[in-house]
C-alpha positions as CSV (number, residue, x, y, z in Angstrom):
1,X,-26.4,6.9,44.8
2,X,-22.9,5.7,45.1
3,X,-21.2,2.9,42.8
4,X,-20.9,-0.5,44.1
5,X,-17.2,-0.1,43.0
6,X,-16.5,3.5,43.8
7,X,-17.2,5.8,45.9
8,X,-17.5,10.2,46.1
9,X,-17.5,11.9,42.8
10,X,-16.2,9.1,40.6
11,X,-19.3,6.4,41.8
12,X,-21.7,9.3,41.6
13,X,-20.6,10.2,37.6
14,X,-20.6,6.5,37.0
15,X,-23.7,6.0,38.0
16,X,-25.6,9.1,36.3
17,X,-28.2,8.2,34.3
18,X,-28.1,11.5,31.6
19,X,-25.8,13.5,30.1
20,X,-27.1,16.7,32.3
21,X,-26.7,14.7,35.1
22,X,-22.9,13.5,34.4
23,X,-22.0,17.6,33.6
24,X,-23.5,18.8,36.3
25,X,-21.3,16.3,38.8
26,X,-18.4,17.2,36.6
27,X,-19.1,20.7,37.2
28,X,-18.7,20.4,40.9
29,X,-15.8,18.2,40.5
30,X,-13.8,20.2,38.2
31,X,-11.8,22.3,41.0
32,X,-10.3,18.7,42.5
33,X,-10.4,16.3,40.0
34,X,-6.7,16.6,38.5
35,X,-5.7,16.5,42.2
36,X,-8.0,13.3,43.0
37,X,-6.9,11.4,39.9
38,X,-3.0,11.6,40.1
39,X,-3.4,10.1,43.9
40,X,-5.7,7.6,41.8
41,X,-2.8,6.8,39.9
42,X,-4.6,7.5,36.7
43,X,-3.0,6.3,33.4
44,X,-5.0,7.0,30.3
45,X,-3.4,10.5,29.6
46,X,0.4,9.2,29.5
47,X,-1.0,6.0,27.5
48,X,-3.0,7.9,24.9
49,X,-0.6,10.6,24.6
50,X,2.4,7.5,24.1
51,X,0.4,6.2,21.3
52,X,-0.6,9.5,20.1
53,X,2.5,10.6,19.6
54,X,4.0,7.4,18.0
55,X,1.2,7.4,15.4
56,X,0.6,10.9,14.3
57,X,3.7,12.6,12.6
58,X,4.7,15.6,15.0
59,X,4.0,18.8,14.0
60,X,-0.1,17.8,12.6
61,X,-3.0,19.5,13.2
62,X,-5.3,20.5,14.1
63,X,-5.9,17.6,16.8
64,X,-9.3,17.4,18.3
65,X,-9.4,16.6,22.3
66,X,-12.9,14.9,22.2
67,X,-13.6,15.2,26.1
68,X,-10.6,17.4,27.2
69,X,-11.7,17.3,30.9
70,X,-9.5,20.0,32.8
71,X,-6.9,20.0,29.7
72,X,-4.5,18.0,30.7
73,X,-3.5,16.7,27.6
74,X,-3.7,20.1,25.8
75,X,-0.8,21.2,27.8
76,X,1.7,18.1,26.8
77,X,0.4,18.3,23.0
78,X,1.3,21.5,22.6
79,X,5.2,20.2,24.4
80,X,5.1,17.9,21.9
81,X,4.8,19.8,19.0
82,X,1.5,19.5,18.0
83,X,-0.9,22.6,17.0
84,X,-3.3,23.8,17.2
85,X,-5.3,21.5,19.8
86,X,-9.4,22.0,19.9
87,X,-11.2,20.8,22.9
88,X,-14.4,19.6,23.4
89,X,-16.4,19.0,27.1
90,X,-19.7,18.5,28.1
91,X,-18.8,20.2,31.6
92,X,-18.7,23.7,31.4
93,X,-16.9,23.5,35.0
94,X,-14.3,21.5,33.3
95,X,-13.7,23.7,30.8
96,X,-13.1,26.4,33.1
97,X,-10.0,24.8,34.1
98,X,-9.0,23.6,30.4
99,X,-9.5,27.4,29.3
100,X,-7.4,28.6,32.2
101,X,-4.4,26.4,31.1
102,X,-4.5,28.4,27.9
103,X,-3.3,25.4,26.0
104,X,-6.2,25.4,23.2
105,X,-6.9,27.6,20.5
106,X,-11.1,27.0,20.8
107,X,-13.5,24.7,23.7
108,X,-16.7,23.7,23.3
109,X,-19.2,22.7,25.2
110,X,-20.5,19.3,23.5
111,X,-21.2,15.7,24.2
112,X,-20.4,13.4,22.1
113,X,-23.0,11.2,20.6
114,X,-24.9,13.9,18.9
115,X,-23.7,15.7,15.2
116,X,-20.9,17.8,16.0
117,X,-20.7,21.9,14.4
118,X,-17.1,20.5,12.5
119,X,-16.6,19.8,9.0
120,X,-15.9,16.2,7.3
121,X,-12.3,16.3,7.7
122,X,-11.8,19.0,9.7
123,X,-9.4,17.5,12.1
124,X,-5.6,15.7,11.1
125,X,-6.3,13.4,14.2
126,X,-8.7,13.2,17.3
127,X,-7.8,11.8,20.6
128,X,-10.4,10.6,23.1
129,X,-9.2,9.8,26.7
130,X,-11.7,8.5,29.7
131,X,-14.5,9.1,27.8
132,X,-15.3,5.4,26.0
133,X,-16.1,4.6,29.8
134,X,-18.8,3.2,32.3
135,X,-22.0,5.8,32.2
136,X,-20.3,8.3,29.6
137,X,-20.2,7.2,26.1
138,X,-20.2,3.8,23.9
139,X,-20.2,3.1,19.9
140,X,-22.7,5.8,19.6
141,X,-20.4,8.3,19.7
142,X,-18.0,7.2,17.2
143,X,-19.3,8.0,13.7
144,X,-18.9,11.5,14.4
145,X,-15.4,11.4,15.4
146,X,-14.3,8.8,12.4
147,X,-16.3,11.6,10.1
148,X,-14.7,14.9,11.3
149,X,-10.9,13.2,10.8
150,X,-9.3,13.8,7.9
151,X,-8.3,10.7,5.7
152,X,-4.6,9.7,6.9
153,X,-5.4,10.8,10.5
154,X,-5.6,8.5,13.6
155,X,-8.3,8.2,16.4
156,X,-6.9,7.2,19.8
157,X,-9.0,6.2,22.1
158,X,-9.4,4.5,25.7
159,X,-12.4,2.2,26.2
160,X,-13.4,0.5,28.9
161,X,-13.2,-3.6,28.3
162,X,-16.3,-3.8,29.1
163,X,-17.8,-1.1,26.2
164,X,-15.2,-2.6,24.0
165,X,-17.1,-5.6,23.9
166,X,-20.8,-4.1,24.2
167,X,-19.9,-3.1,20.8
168,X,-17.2,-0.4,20.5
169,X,-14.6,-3.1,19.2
170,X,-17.4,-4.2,16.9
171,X,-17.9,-0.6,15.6
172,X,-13.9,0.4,15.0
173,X,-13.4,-2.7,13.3
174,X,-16.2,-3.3,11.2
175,X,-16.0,0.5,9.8
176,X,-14.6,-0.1,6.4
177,X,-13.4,4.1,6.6
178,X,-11.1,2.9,9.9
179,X,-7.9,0.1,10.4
180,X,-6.6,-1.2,13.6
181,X,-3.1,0.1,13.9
182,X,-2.3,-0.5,17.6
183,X,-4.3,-1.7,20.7
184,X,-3.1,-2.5,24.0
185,X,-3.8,-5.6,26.3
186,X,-5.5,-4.6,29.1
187,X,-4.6,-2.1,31.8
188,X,-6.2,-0.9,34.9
189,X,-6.3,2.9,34.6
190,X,-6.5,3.8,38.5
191,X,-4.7,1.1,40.5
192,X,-5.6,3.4,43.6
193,X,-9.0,2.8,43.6
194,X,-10.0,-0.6,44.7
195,X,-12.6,-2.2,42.1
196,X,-11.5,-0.8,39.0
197,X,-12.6,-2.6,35.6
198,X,-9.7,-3.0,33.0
199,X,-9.5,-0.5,29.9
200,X,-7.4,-0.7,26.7
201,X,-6.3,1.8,24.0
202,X,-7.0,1.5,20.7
203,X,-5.2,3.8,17.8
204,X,-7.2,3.7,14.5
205,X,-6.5,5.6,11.1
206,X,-8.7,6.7,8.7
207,X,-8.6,5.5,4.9
């Protein structure tokens, strides 16, 4: 079935209705999907690497990439001074490519959602890009994250407006362990595909 906004592999992952389901589509997406969503125009990795590196002091880690897709964003941490990166993927097809780059010092196959192998603390900061997002994951999978950064750390995030209010907004800023440092007004993150819905990014820090 196709999304009534979207069509070809984006409409299909969107609509899944499992976590299985959404790796095994991200599986046979991984060998275009960089290539499909720069002609899509797709913001969120510039955005949440901006805000990244404007709240976390350079040179911190390690950093958590909490649904590091292909491993885009390890590459331009590590430009930016920021080691060692740890990825985390529920699409072993995605991590392929990610692992290729040779940008991160571990991957992991995980969703998020479920208790995580890492200690409390274990991270300096986390950053989670596309993944707060329509058929993937909402406020369920934020304890986890909040608990595995260490106190002083930040969590940057995209979410979909429509997850932020279906209670991922609620959730970041009713956790007395998290503050609101920054959040954008809302952006569209692929003006090349007709139909999308708005997302913003959120930076919290963790007492």
């Amino acid at each position: 079935m196709s999304s009534a906004t979207h069509a070809g592999h984006l409409g299909a992952v969107y609509d899944a209705s499992t976590t299985e389901e959404v790796a095994a589509l991200y599986d046979g997406w991984a060998a275009t999907y960089d290539a499909d969503m720069n002609r899509a125009g797709y913001r969120h990795p510039a955005v949440g690497l901006a805000l990244f590196a404007r709240h976390a002091p350079r040179g911190t880690g390690p950093v958590l990439d909490a649904g590091c897709g292909t491993g885009v964003l390890g590459d331009w941490l590590g430009i930016l001074g920021f080691a060692p990166v740890v990825g985390l993927d529920l699409s072993e097809g995605m991590l392929a490519v990610a692992r290729a780059r040779g940008s991160y010092t571990d991957l992991h196959r995980l969703a998020l959602g479920s208790p995580l192998p890492f200690a409390d603390g274990e991270f300096a900061s986390v950053i989670a890009i596309g993944v707060f997002t329509t058929g993937h994951v909402g406020a369920e999978g934020l304890p986890e994250l909040v608990r595995i950064t260490r106190p002083g750390g930040v969590i940057v995030m995209t979410v979909k407006t429509t997850l932020w209010g279906q209670g991922v907004g609620a959730a970041l800023s009713g956790d007395p362990r998290l503050g609101i440092e920054e959040q954008t007004e809302p952006y569209v993150s692929m003006p090349g595909e007709s139909g999308t819905i708005p997302s913003l990014a959120v930076v919290a820090r963790r007492r």
